[in-house]
N, C-alpha and C positions, 0 to 999 in steps of 0.2 A: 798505132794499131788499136782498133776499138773492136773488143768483142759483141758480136750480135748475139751468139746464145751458148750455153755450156750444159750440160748434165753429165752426172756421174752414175754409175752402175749400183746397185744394192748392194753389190760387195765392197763397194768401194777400192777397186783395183785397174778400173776403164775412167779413162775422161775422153768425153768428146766436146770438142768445141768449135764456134765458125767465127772468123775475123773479116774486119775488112780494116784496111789500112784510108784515113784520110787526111787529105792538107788541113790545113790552121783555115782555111775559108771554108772549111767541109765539105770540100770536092772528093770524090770516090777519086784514091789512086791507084786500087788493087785488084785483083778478082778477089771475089767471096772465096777464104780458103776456109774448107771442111775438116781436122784434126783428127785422130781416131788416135791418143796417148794409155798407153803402159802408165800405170802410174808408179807400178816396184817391175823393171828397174823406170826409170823416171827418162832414161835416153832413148825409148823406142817411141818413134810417132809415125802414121800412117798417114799419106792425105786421101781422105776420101772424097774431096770434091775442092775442083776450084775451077768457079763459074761466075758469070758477070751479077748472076743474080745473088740475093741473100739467102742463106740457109740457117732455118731453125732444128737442131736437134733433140732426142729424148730418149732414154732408155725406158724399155719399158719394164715393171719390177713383177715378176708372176711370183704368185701368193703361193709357191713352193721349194722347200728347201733342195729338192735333189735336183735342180737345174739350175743350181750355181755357175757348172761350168758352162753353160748356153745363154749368150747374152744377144738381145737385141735392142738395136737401134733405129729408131725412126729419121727419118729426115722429110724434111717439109718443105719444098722448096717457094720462092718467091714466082716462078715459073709455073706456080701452081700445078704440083704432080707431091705425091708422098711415096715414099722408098723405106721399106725394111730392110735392113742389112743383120744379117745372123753371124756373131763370130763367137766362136769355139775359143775356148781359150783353156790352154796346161798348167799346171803345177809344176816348179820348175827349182830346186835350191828350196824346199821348205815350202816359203812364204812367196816367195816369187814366179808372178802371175804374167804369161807369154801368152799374146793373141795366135795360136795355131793356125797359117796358109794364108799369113797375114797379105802377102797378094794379091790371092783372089775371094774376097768374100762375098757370100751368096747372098743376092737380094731378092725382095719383092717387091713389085709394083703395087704399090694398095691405092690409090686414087690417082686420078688423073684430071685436069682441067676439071677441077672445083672452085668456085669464088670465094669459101669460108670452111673456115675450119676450127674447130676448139678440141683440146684434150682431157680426159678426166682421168688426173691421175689416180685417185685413190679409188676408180675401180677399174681404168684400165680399157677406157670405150674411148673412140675416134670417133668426134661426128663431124658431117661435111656435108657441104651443100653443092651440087650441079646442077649443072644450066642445062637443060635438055628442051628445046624446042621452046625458047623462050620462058620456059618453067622453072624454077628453081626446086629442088631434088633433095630431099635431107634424108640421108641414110647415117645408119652406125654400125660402126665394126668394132665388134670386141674383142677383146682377147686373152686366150686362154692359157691355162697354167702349164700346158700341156705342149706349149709352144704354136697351137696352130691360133688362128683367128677367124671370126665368122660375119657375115654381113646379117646384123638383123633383123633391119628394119628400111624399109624405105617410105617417104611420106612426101607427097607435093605440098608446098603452101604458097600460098597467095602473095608473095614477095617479091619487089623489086631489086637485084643486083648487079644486074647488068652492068657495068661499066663504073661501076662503082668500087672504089678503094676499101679493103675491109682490114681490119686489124685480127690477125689470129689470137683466140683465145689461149689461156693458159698455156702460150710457149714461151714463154717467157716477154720481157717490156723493150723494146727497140728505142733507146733513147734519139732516134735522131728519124724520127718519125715527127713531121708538123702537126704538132698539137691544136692549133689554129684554128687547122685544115680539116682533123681527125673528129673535131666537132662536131663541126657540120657533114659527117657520113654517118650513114648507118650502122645505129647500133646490134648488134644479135646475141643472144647465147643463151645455153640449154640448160636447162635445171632438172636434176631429178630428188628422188628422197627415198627412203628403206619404203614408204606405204605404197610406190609403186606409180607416183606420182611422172609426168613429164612433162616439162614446160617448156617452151620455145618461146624468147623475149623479142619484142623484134621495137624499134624507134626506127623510123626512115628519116632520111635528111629534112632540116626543117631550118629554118631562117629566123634573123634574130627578129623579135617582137613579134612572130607570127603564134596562134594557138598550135599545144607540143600535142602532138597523136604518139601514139605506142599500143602496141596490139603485144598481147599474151594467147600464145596457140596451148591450149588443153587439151593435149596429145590425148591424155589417158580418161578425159569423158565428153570427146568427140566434139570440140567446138571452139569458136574464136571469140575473144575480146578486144575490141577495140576501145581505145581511152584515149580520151581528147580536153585537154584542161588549159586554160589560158595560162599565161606565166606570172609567176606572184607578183605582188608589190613589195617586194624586199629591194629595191633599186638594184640590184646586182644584172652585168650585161650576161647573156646566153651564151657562155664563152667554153663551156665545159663540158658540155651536153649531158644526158642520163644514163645514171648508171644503173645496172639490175643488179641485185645483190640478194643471195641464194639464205633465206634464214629457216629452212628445215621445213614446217607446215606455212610459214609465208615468204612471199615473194614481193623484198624492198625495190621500191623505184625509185630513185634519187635525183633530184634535178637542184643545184645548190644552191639555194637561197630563195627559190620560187615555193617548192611540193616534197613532200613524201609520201609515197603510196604505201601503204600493207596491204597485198595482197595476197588474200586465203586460196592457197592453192589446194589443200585438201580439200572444203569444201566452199567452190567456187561458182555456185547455181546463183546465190544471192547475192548482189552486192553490198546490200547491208550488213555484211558477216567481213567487208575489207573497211579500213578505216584509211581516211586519205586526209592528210596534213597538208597545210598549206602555210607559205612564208618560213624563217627564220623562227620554229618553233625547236623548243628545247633536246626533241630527240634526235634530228637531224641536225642540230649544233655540236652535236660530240663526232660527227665523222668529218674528215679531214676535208678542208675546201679544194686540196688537189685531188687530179683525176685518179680513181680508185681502179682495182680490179678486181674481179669476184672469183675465186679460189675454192676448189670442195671442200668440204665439211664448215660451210658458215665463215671461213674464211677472208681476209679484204684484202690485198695488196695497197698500201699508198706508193704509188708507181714515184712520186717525187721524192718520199725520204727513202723507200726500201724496206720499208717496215712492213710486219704484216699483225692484224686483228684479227681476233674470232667476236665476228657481231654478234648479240644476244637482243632481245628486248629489253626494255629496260624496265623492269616493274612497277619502280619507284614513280617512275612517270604518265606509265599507262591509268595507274593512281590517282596520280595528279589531275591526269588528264578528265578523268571519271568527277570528279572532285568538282573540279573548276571549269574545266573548258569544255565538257560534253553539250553540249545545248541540243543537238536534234537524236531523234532518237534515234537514225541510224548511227551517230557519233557512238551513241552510249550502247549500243547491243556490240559494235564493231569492236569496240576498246573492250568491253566483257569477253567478246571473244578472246580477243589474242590475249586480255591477263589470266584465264584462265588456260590457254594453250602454254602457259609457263609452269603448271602444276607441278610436274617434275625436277623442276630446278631447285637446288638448294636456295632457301630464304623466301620460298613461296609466303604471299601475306595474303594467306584466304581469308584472314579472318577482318582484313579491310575490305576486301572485296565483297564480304557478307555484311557487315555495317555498313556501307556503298546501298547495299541492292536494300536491307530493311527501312533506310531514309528515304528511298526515291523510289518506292512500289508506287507513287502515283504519281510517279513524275513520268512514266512515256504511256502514252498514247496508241500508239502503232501496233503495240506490243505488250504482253501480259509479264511484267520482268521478272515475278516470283516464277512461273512457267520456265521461262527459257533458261535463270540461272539453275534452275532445280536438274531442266535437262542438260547443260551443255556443261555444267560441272559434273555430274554423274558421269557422263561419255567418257570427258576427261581424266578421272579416277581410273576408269578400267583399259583406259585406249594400249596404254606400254605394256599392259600385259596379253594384248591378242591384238596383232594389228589388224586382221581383215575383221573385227567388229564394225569399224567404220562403215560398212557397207550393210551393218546389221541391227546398230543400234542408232538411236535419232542422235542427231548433235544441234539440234532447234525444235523448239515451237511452233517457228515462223515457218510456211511452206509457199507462201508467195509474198513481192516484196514490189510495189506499183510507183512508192514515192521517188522522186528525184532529189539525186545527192548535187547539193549546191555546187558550180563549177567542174561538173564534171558532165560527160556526156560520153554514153556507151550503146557499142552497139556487138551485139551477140549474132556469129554467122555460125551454122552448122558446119561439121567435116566431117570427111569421111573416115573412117572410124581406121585408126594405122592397124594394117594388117602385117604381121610375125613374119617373119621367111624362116622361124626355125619351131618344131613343133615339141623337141622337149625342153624346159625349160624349168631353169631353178632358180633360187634365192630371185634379185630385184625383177626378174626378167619374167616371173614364175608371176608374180604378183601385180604387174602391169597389167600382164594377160588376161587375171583375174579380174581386173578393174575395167579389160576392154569388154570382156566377156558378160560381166554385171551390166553392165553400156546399152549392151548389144541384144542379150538377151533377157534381161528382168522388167517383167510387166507383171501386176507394179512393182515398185520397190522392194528390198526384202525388211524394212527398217521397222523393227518391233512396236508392235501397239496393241494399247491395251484394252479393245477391242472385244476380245474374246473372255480374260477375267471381269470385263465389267459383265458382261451378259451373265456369266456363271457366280459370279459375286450375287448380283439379285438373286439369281433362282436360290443359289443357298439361303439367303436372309428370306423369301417367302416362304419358300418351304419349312424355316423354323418356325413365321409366325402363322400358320397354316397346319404345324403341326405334322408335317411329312417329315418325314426322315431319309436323308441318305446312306449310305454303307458305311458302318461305323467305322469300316478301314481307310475309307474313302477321306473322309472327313478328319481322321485320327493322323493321315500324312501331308494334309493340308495343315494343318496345326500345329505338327513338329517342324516340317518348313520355316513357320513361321518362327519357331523356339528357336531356329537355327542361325535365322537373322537375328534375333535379337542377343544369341550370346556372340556373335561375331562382332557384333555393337560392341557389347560390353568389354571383350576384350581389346578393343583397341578403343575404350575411354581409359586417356588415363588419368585424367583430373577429375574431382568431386563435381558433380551438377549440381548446378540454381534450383533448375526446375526438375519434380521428381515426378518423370515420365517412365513408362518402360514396368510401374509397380503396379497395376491393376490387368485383370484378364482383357477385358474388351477383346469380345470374344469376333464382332465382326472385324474391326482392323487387324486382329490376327490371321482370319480366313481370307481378308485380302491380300495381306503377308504375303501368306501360303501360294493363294493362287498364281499371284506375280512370279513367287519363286517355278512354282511345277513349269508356267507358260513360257517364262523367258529360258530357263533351262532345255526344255524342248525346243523352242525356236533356236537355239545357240546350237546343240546337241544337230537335228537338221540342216544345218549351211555349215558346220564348222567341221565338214571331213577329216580327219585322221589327229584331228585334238582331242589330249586326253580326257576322258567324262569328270575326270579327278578337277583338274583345272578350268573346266564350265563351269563345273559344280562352287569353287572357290570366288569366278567371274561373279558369276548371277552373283553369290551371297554377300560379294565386294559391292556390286552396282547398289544392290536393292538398300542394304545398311548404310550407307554412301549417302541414298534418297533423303532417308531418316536423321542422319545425325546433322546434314544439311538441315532440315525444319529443325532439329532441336537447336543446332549452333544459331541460328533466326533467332530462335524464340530467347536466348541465354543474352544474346547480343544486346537486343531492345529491351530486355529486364534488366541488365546491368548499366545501361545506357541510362533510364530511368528511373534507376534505386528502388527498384516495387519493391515495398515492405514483403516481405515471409507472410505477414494475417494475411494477405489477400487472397490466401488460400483457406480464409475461413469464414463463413457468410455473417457475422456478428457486424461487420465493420461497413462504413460506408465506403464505397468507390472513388479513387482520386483522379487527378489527370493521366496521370501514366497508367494507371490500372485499364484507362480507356486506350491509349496509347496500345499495350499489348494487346488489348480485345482487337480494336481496329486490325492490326497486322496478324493476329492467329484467321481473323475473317476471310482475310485477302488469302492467306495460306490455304485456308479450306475453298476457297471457290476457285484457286488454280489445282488443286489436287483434285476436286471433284471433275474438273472438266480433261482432266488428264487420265481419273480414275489411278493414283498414284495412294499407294497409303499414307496413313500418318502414324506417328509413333503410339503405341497403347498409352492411352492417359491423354492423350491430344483435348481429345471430347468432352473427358470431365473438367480440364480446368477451362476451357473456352466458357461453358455453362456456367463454371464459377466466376467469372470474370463475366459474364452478361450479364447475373443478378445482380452483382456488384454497380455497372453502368447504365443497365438500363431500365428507364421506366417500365411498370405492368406490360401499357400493352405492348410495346414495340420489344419488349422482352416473350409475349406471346406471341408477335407476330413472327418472331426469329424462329421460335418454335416451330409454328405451323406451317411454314416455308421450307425447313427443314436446316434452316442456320444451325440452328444449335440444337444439340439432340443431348435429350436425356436418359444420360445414365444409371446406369443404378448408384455408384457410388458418388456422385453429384446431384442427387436429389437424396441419397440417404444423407449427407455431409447438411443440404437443405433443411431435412424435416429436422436433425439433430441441434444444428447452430440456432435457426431462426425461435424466438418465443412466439407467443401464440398470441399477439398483438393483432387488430384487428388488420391491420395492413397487411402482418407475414398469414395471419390464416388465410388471405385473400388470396396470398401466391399460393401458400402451398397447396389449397385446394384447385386452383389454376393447373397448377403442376402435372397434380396426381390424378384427375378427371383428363387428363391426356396420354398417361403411363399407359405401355401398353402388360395385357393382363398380370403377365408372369412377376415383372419387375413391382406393379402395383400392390399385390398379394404380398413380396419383403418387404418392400418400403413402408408403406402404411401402419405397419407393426412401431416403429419408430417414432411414431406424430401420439401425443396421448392426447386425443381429441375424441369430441362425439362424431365429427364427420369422419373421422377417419375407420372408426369402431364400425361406422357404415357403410362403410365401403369394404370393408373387412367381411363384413357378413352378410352383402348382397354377392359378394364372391363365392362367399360359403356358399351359402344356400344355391348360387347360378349350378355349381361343381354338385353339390347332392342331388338337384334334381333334374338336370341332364339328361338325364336317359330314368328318371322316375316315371311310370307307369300310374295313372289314379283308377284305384278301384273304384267298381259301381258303387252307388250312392245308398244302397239298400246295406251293404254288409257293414255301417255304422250301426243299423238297428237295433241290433241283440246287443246293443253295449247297454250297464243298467243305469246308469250316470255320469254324466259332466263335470268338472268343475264350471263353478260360476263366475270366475271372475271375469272374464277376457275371451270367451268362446272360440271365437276365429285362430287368435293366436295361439289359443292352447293347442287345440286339433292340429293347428301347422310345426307346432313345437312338438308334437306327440310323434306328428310326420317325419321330422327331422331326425329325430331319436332313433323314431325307427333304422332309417336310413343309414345313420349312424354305426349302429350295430353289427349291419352287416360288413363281413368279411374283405369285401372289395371296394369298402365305404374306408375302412381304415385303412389298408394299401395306400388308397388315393389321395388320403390325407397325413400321410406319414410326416415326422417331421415340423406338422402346426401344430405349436404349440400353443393352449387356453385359445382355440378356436374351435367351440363346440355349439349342441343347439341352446344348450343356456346362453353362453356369449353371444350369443342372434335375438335371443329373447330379453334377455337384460340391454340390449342395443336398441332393440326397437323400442322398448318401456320408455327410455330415454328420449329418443327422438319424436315418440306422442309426445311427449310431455313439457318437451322443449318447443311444440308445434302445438300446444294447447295453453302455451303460456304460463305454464306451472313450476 
């Protein structure tokens, strides 16, 4: 007597099982009998079935306690038809558990002449395929806690099964099924995940040395992939066929000893976001070489020893992989993906993954890498705490993808989009909907961009040099925004930093802050119906610090990578290798932030400028300036006028410098330089500021004056001017604050500059 299949009841008090009796040459000598066993007392058995065919059973377990005593039983027949069976069962002596009317129990018919079928047990959905007019028919019925069940969903796809042998999913493993045989049939089975995800896996029959096809149907964003890949050179015959193996946001394709596929079923627009192994490569070496089975929650069955795994990625190797064997750059965006889709696991090694991405910013081509890890690591930070973001925030750079992945070849067919048979709808069912619905009707996309604070970021920065002012309230909750990211930074550093970022105003990366924070918050706050404001508000503040401590973790990495001395944060000294090393990487940082409009941490800006002067020659150190490379600070050009002596080479920068400053910043800084140029520029300021809005009297009310002095005419009269100026009441308002910038300091300034220009 060999059993075909067994399940026991959640209470543990029902067994049901089916046998079939065979000879030592494995000749069938029995009908298929169906069991329905008492397990207390242990002598009551029912036969619920004894037919020529095989019978798989299943209890099914609803996710509620007050329907212990209502159990049901599925049965699956080889005759292709599925049967519920409802038995009641009493409390009886205590503990002991009587199936009530055990005679006659009431069933239901739930499919009939289906070619496939798979079970999921841990949410309790049937799915099944029918042949209807030569079409194959995938519906699912689920079922409810409540004891009833519902159909809901029905979807055609483009599949051959006609006449073809299928193995049912998760009913358990039929030992005496030809393995051989089972190969070379079609493979199928459905995947889903909590984001709403739905996949249909399909391999049609294929022959040994022929190129292996496999199509994945994207129930939930309307379209088909098909995959076509020759079989490796790992010498191994085609004797096992592929297996799909369900890993949470990817979907493994396994063929042993030829390929391994990842494929991103969250987001599946691009191929270069799936990474695809080929031969006897190290991560496909740790799953078993016999036939597996795919089990829900990440689960594997090895159907030959009985054992079962929970697959995970491997980190250690996607590492490796990044490391060593990435060479094209869909390899290396691929593998960035899915090591960071591991975020959440205990032993995450971001901090490889960010020494990975600082080495090799100019190693892809394709792609901006500082751009994609800044965004697809932020995504990943905030994703487990609101799943419908994915449909709101970017999870790439990349928005088209043209190049061909070596040995592969795909081809993308639209579908029609699965339409619901049930119209209210919660938890994974709730969330599908919303994915078909985004599908269906989002033109464009709803995925945040920064778009709108870039435009409003300018108009604020001209308007301050312009001298317009916005609503001080306006501007005052753009700023605290920003105060808010950065103590959300602060509390969750918990080790000292290298680099002392985060200490200066830098008042525009703050109103960028700001603005990012008000924008994303509203964009969240509009698509994210009945989530709390509390928990947006914590989102945004998580994403945007996220942004930041990513460029700071950069910048910590490649400064302890290459020992930068502490002075190089002080302009005395000359520039070394590595001091160019960070300049180079802070560059590449600021032209994917810029072209993203993403902030950078306050202080970004001054030590870039210090770390320029340090490397670069005059002019290519001006022309960084006037490009807009490097911007000058106030506190990196005060740090400038203070460090540098006044050797003819530094007065050459610094007057470079400061005939670039724009007015405000030039007015402090120049206070700092003890120079005659600088004395001059001090009090052509003055003087711009006194006479502004000075008005020159006619030329006659000099007249009645009774005398001169003689030394200096012209300058006297304009010194006498100045004074005047001076005096009055909205002349010293204006000048509140300068200190020893008066009309004598403009007159003793110019004395000096004649005289320095007459050779004296």
């Amino acid at each position: 007597m060999q059993a075909v299949s067994c399940s026991v009841n959640s209470e543990r008090t029902l067994l049901a099982a089916s046998f079939v009796q065979y000879t030592k040459e494995g000749v069938r000598r029995s009908k298929c009998l169906t069991l329905l066993v008492e397990i207390h007392p242990v002598d009551s058995v029912k036969v619920l079935k004894a037919v020529d065919s095989c019978i798989w059973v299943q209890f099914l377990y609803p996710h509620a306690e007050s329907h212990h005593l209502q159990n049901h039983l599925l049965l699956i027949s080889e005759e292709k038809y599925i049967e519920r069976f409802n038995i009641q069962i009493t409390r009886e002596d205590g503990n002991r558990a009587v199936i009530r009317n055990s005679s006659h129990l009431p069933k239901d018919r739930i499919a009939e002449d289906f070619a496939w079928a798979q079970w999921d047990m841990s949410e309790q959905r049937l799915y099944y395929i029918e042949l209807e007019k030569s079409k194959s028919v995938l519906r699912c019925i689920q079922f409810w806690p409540d004891e009833s069940f519902t159909l809901m969903f029905e979807m055609p796809l483009d599949i051959s099964l006609s006449g073809l042998r299928f193995k049912f999913v998760n009913f358990g493993y039929d030992y005496h099924q030809d393995q051989e045989k089972l190969c070379n049939q079609p493979s199928l089975c459905v995947f889903t995940n909590h984001t709403g995800s739905l996949c249909v896996c399909y391999s049609p029959k294929f022959d040994s040395g022929e190129e292996i096809t496999y199509s994945v149907f994207y129930l939930h964003k309307g379209y088909r992939k098909t995959f076509t890949s020759a079989p490796g050179s790992a010498g191994s015959h085609v004797t096992k066929g592929i297996t799909f193996l369900n890993l949470g946001y990817l979907v493994a394709v396994y063929f042993p000893g030829h390929f391994l596929h990842l494929l991103n079923i969250q987001h599946p627009d691009l191929i270069c976001h799936s990474l695809f192994l080929t031969g006897n490569n190290k991560m496909a070496a740790v799953l078993p070489p016999s036939p597996l089975q795919s089990l829900p929650g990440s689960l594997i069955l090895d159907c030959s020893s009985g054992k079962v795994y929970r697959a995970t990625l491997d980190q250690s190797y996607l590492l490796w992989f990044l490391w060593n064997a990435a060479h094209l750059d869909c390899e290396k965006m691929a593998a960035l993906h899915c090591a960071l889709s591991c975020g959440q696991d205990p032993g995450f090694q971001e901090d490889q993954i960010i020494q990975w991405v600082c080495e090799h910013v100019s190693g892809c081509h394709s792609f901006d890498l500082i751009q994609e890890f800044l965004i697809a690591s932020s995504y990943w930070s905030v994703y487990p705490e609101l799943v419908d973001v994915d449909m709101l925030l970017p999870h790439s750079s990349v928005l088209t993808w043209n190049e061909e992945i070596p040995g592969i070849m795909l081809v993308t067919e639209e579908l029609p989009l699965l339409l619901m048979k049930v119209y209210s709808l919660t938890g994974y069912w709730a969330k599908l909907n919303s994915n078909l619905e985004y599908v269906k009707y989002t033109k464009p996309h709803l995925h945040y961009h920064n778009s709108v604070v870039r435009r409003e970021w300018h108009n604020l920065i001209s308007e301050e040099k312009t001298g317009k002012r916005r609503s001080t309230m306006y501007v005052r909750n753009i700023l605290d925004n920003a105060i808010k990211v950065i103590s959300n930074m602060e509390i969750r550093t918990l080790e000292p930093r290298l680099i002392p970022l985060l200490q200066e105003e830098d008042r525009h990366q703050r109103l960028l802050i700001g603005l990012m924070v008000s924008e994303l918050r509203d964009h969240l706050v509009r698509h994210l119906q009945g989530v709390e404001k509390k928990k947006i508000e914590q989102t945004t503040l998580d994403y945007i610090s996220k942004l930041l401590n990513l460029i700071w973790c950069m910048l910590e990495t490649i400064w302890r990578k290459h020992s930068v001395h502490p002075w190089v944060l002080h302009l005395n000294n000359r520039g070394s290798a590595a001091d160019f090393e960070v300049f180079h990487l802070m560059t590449r940082i600021l032209d994917a932030s810029n072209n993203l409009c993403f902030p950078l941490p306050p202080g970004f800006h001054s030590l870039h400028m210090i770390l320029g002067v340090h490397c670069l020659p005059l002019y290519n150190l001006l022309h960084y300036i006037d490009n807009g490379v490097l911007l000058l600070t106030e506190t990196a050009v005060t740090m400038l006028m203070k460090d540098l002596d006044n050797s003819e080479k530094n007065e050459k920068l610094k007057f470079s410098i400061i005939v670039r400053l724009p007015p405000l910043i030039g007015q402090k800084v120049c206070r700092f330089w003890d120079h005659p140029m600088s004395s001059n520029i001090i009090s052509r300021n003055h003087v711009a500021q006194l006479l502004k809005n000075y008005k020159k009297e006619p030329r006659n009310s000099m007249i009645g004056k009774s005398s001169f002095p003689t030394e200096f005419l012209p300058l006297n009269y304009f010194i006498e001017t100045l004074t005047g100026l001076e005096s009055s009441h909205q002349a010293l308002c204006d000048f509140e604050g300068q200190d020893n910038v008066d009309a004598e300091f403009v007159e003793e300034a110019a004395l000096k500059h004649t005289m320095a220009l007459l050779g004296l």
